[in-house]
MDAnalysis code that builds the backbone (N, CA, C; Angstrom):
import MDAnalysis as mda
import numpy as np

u = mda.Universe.empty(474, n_residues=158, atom_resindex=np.repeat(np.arange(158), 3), trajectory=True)
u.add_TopologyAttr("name", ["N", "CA", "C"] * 158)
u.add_TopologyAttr("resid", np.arange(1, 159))
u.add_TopologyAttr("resname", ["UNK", "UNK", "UNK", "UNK", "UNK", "UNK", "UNK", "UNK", "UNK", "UNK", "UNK", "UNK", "UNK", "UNK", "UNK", "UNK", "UNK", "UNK", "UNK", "UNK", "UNK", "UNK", "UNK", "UNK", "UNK", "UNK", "UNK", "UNK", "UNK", "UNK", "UNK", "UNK", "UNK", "UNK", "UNK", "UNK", "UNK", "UNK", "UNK", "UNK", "UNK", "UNK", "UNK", "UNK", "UNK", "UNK", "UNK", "UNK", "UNK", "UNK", "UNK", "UNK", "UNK", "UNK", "UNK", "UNK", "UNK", "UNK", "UNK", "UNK", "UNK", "UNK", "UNK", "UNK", "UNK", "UNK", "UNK", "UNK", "UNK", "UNK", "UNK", "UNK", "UNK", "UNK", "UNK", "UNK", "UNK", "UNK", "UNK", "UNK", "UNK", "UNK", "UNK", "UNK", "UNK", "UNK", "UNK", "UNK", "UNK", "UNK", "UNK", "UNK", "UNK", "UNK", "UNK", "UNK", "UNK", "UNK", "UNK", "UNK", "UNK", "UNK", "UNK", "UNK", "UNK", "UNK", "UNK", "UNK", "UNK", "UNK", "UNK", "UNK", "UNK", "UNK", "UNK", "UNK", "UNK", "UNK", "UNK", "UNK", "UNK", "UNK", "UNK", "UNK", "UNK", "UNK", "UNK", "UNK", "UNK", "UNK", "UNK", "UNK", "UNK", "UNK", "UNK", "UNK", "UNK", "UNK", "UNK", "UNK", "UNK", "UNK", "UNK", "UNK", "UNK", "UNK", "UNK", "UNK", "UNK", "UNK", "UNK", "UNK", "UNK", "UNK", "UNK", "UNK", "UNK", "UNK"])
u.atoms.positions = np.array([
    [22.332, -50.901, 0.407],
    [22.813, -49.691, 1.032],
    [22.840, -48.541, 0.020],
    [23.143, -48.898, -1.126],
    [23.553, -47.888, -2.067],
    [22.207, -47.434, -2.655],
    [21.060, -48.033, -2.726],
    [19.405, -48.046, -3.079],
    [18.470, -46.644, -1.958],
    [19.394, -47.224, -0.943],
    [18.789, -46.537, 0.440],
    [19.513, -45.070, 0.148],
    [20.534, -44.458, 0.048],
    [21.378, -43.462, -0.406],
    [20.567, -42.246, -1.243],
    [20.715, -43.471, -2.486],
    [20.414, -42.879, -3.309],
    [18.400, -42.313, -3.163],
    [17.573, -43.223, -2.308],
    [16.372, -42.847, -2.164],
    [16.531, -41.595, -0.693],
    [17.267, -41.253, -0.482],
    [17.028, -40.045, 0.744],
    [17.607, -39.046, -0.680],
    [18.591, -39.295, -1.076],
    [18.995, -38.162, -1.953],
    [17.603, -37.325, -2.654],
    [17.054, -38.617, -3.230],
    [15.968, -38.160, -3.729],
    [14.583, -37.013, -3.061],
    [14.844, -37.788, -2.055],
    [13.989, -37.106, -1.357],
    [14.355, -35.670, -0.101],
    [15.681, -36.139, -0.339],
    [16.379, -34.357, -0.289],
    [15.670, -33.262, -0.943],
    [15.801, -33.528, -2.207],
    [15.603, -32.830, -3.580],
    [13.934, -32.764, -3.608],
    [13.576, -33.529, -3.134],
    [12.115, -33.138, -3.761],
    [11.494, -31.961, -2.205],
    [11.895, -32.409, -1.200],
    [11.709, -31.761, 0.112],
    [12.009, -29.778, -0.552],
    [13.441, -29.893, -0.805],
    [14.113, -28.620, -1.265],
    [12.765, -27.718, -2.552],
    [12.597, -28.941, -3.187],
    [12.062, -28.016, -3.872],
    [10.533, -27.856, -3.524],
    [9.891, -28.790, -2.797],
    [8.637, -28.235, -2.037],
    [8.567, -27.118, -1.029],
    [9.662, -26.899, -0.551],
    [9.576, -25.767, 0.314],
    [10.002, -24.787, -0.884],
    [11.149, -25.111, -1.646],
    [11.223, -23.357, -2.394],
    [9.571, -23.141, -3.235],
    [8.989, -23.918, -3.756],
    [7.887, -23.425, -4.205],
    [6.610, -22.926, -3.318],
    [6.484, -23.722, -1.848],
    [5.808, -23.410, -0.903],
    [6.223, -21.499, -0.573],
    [7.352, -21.293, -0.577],
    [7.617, -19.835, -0.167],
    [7.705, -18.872, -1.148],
    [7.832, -19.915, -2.144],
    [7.369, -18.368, -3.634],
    [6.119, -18.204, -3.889],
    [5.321, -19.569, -3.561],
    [3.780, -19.033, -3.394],
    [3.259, -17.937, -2.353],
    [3.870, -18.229, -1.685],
    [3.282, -17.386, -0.242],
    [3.920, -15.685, -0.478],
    [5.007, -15.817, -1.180],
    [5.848, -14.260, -1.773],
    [5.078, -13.779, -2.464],
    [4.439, -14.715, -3.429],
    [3.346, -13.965, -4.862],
    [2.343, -13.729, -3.948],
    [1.469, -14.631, -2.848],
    [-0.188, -14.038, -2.382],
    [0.279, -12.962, -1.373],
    [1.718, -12.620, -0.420],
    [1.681, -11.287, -0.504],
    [1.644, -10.264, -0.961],
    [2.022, -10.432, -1.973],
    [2.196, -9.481, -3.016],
    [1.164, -8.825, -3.531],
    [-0.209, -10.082, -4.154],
    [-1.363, -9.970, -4.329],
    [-1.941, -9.336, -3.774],
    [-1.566, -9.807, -2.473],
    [-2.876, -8.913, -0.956],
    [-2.274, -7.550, -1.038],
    [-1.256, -7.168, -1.181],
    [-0.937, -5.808, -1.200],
    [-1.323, -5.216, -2.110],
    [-1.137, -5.524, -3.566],
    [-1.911, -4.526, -4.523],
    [-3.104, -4.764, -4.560],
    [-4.179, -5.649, -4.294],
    [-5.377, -5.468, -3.587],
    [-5.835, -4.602, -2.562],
    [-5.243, -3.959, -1.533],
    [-5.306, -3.093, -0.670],
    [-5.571, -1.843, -0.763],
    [-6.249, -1.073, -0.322],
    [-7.170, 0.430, -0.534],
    [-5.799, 1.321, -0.453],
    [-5.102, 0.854, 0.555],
    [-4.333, 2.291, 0.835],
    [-3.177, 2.469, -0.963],
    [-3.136, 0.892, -1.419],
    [-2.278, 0.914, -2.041],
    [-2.549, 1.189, -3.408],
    [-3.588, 0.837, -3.823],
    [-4.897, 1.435, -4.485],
    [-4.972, 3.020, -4.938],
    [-5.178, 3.477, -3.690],
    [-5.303, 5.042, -3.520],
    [-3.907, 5.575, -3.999],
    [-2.614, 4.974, -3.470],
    [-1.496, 6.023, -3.945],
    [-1.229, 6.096, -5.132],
    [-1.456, 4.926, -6.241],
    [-1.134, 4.520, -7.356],
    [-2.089, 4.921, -8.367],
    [-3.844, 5.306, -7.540],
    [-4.809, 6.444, -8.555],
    [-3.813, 7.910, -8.190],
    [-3.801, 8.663, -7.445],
    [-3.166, 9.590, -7.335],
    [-1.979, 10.286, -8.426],
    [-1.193, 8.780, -8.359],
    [0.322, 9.224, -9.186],
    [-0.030, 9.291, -10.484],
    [-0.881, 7.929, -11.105],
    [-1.775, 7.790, -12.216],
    [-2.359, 9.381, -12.516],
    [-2.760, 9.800, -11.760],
    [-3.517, 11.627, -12.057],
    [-2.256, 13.051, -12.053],
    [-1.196, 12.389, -11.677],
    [-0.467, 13.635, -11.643],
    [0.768, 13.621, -12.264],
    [0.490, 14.329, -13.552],
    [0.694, 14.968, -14.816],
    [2.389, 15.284, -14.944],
    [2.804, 15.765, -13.873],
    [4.108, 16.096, -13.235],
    [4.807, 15.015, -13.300],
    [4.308, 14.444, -12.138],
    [4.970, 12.984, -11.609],
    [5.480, 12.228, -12.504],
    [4.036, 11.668, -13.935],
    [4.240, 10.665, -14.522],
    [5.195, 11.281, -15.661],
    [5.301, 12.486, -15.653],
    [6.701, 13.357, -16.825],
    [7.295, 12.751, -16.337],
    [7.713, 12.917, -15.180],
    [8.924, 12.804, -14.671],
    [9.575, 11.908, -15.176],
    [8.720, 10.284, -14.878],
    [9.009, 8.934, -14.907],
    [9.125, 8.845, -16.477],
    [8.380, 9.566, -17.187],
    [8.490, 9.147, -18.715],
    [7.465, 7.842, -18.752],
    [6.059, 8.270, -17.768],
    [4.915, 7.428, -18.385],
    [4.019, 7.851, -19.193],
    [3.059, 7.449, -19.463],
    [2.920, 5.764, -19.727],
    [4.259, 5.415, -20.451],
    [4.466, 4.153, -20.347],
    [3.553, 3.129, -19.437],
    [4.015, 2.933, -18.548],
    [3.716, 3.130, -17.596],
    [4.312, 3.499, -15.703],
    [3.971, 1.520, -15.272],
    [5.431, 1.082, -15.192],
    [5.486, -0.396, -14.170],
    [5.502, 0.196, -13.110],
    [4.693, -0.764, -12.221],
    [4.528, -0.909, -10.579],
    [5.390, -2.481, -10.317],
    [6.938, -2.312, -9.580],
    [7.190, -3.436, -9.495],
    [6.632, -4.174, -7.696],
    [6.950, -5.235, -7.478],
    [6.417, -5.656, -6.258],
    [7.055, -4.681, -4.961],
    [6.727, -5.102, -3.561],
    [6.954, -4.079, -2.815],
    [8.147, -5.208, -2.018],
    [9.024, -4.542, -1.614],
    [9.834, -5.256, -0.912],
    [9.643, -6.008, 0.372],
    [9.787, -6.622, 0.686],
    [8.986, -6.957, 1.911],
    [9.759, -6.775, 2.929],
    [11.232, -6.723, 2.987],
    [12.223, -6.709, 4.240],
    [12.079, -5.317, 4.112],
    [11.763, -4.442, 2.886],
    [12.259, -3.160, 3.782],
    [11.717, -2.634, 4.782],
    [12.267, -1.972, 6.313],
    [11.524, -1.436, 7.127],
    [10.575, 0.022, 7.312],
    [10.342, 0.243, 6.212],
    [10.041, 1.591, 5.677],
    [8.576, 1.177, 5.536],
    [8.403, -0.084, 5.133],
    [6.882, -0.711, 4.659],
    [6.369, -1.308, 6.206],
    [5.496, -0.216, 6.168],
    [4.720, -0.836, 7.906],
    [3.500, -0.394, 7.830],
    [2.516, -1.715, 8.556],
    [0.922, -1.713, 7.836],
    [0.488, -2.050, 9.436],
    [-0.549, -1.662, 9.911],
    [-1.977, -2.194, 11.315],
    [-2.857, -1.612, 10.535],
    [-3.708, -2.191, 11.978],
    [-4.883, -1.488, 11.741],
    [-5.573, -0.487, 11.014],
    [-4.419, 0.659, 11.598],
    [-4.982, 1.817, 11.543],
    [-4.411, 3.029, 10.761],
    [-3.202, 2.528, 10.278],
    [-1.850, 3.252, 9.768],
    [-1.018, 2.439, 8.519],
    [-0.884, 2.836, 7.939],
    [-0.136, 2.000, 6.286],
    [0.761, 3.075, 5.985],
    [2.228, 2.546, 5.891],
    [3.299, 3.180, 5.239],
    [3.382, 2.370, 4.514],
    [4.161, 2.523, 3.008],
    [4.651, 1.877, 1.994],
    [5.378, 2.385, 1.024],
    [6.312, 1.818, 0.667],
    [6.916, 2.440, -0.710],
    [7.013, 1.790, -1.687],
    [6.414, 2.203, -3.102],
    [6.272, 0.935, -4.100],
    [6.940, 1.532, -4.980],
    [8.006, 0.443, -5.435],
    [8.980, 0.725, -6.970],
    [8.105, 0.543, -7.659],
    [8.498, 2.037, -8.639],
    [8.082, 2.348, -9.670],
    [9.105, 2.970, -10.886],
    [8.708, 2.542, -12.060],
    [9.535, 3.158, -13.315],
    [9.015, 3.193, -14.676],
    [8.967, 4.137, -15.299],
    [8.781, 4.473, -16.485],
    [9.617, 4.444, -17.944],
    [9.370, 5.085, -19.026],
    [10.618, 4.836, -19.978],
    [11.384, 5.794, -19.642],
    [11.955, 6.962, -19.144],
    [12.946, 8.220, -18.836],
    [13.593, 7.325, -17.378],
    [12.792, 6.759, -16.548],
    [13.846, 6.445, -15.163],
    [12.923, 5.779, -14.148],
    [13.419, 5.435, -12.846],
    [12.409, 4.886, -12.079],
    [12.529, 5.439, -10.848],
    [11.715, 5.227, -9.563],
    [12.108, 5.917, -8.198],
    [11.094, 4.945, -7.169],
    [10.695, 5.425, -6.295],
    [9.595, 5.149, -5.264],
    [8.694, 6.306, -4.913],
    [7.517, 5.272, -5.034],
    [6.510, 6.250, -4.680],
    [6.209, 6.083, -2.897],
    [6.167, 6.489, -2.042],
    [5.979, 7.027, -0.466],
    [4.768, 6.874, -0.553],
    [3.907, 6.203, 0.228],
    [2.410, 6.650, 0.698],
    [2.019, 6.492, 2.086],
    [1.825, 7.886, 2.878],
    [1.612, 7.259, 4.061],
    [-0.083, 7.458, 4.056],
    [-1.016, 6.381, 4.873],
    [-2.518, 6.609, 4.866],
    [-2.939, 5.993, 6.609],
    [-4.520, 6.606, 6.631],
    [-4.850, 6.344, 7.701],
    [-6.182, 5.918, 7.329],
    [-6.395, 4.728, 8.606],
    [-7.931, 4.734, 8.350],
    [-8.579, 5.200, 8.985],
    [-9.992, 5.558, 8.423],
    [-11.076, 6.166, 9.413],
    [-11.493, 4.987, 10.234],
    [-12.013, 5.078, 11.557],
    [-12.484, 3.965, 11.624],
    [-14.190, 3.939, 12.329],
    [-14.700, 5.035, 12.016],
    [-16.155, 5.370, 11.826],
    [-16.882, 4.468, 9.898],
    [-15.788, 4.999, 9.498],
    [-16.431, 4.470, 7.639],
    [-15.640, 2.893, 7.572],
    [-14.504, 2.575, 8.076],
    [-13.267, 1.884, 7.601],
    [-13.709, 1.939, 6.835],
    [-12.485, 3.144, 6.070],
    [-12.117, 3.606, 4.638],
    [-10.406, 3.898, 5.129],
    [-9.639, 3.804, 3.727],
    [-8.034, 4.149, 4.197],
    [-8.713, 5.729, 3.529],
    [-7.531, 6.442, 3.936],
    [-7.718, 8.085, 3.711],
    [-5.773, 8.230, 3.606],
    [-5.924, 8.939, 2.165],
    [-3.754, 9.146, 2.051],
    [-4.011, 10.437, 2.978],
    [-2.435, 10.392, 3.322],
    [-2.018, 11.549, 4.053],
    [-0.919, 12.688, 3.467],
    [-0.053, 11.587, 2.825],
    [0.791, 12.004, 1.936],
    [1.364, 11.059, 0.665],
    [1.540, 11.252, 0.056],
    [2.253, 10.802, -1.308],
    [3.398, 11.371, -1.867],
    [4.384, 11.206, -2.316],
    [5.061, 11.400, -2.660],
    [6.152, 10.251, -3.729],
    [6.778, 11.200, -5.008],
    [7.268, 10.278, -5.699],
    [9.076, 10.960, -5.769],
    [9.971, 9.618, -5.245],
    [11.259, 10.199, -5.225],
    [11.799, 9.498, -6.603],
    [12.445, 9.966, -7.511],
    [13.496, 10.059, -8.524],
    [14.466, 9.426, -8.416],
    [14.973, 7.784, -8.880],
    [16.512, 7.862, -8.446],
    [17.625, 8.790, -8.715],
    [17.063, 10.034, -9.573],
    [18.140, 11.367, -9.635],
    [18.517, 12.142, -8.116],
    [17.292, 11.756, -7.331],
    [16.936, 12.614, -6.475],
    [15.537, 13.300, -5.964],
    [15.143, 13.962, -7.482],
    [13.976, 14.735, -7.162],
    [12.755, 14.347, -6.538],
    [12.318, 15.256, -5.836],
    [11.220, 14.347, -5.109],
    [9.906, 15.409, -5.601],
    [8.495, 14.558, -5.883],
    [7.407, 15.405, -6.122],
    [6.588, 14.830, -5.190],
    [5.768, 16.140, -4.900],
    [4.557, 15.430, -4.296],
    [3.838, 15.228, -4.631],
    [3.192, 14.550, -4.954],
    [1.588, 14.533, -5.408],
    [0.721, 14.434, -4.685],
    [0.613, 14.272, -3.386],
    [-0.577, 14.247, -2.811],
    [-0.459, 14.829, -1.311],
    [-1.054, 15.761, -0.653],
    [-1.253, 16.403, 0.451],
    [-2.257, 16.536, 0.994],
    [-2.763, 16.055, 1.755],
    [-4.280, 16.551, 2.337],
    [-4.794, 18.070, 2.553],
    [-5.971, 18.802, 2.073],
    [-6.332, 19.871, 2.617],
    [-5.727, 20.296, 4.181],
    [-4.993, 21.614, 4.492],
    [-4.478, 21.625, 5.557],
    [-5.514, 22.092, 6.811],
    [-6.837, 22.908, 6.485],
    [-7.872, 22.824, 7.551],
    [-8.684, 21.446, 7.834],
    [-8.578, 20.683, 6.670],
    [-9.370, 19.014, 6.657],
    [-8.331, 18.099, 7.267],
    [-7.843, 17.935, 8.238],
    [-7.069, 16.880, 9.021],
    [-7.493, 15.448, 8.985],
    [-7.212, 14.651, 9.066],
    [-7.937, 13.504, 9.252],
    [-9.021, 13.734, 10.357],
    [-8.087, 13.785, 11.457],
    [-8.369, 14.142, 13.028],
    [-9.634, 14.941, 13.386],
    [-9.490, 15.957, 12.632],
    [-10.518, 16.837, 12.549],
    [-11.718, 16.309, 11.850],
    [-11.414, 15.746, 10.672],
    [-12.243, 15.408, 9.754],
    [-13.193, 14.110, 10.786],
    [-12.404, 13.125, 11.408],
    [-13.511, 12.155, 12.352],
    [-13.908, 12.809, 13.341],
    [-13.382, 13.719, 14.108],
    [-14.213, 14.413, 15.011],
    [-15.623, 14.807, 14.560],
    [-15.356, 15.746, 13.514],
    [-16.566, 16.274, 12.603],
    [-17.858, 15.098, 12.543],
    [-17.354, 14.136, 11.985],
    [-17.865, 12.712, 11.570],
    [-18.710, 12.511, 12.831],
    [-17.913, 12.280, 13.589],
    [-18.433, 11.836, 15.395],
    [-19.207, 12.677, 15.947],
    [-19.370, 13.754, 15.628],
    [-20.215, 14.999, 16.108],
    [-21.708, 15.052, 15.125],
    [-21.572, 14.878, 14.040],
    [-22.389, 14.676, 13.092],
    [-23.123, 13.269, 13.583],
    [-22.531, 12.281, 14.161],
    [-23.215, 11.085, 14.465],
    [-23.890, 11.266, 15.527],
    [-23.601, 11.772, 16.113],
    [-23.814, 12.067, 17.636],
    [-25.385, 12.840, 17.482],
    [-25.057, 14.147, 16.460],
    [-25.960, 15.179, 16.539],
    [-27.548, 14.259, 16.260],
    [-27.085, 13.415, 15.351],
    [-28.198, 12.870, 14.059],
    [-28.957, 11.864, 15.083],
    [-28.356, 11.158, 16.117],
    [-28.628, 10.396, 16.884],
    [-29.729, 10.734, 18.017],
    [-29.502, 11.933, 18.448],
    [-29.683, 12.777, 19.386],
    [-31.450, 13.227, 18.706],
    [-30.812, 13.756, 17.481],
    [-32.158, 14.246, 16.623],
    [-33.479, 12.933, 16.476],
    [-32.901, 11.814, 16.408],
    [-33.660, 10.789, 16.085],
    [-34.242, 10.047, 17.296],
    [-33.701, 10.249, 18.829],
    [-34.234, 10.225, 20.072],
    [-35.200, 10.824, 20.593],
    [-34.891, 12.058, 20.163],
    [-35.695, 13.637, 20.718],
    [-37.362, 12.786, 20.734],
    [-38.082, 13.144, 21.537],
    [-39.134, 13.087, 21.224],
    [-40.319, 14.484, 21.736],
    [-40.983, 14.269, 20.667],
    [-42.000, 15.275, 20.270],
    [-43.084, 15.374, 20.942],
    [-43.628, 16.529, 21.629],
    [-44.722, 16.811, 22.325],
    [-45.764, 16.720, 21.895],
])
């Protein structure tokens, strides 16, 4: 009886710790897949380029820590990527905001906005889209251009 006990105990313990390692794996390849990702990619060249921003933080050397995953602020489809990725430097740390869209003529992500908040407060932007270049506008354009080129390559010649 006491053999039998002691062999479930065991295998309590080994169960416990196959699942905690089963779900820290699966925590790290999210993680992975996210900084693999274009949109996420794109906000982090951006901040990397703006001169302001990385004062701010007191980079180099600018850490990117992982992205939270419960927060509800981080929301990804198809077609739309919000995210906010902790970030900190040697002066302080904050979050960087990126909202992006994809085209879905190129699927390419395209930022919309960027922005880096301060845990002081301050917030910079670094990134804004041209305000006559819309996304919206910008695939219309795209779609009209496809359209035209299409049209041109039908036509036939007398």
């Amino acid at each position: 009886m006491r053999r039998s006990v002691n062999l479930l105990h065991q295998m309590a313990i080994f169960m416990t710790m196959l699942t905690g390692g089963g779900c820290g794996m699966m925590y790290y390849l999210m993680q992975k897949n996210f900084a693999q990702a274009e949109y996420y990619r794109l906000a982090l060249e951006q901040l990397n380029g703006h001169s302001t921003a990385m004062a701010g933080l007191g980079a180099p050397p600018l850490k990117v820590h992982n992205l939270h995953l419960s927060d509800r602020y981080n929301r990804m489809d198809h077609t739309r990527a919000q995210i906010k990725i902790p970030v900190t430097g040697s002066k302080t740390g904050g979050y960087l905001f990126a909202t992006s869209v994809r085209d879905p003529f190129k699927n390419r992500w395209h930022l919309e906005e960027v922005v880096l908040q301060l845990r002081e407060g301050e917030r910079i932007q670094v990134f804004t889209p041209e305000p006559e270049k819309s996304e919206k506008s910008r695939w219309q354009q795209q779609r009209q251009n496809q359209l035209s080129t299409n049209l041109h390559f039908f036509r036939v010649n007398p």
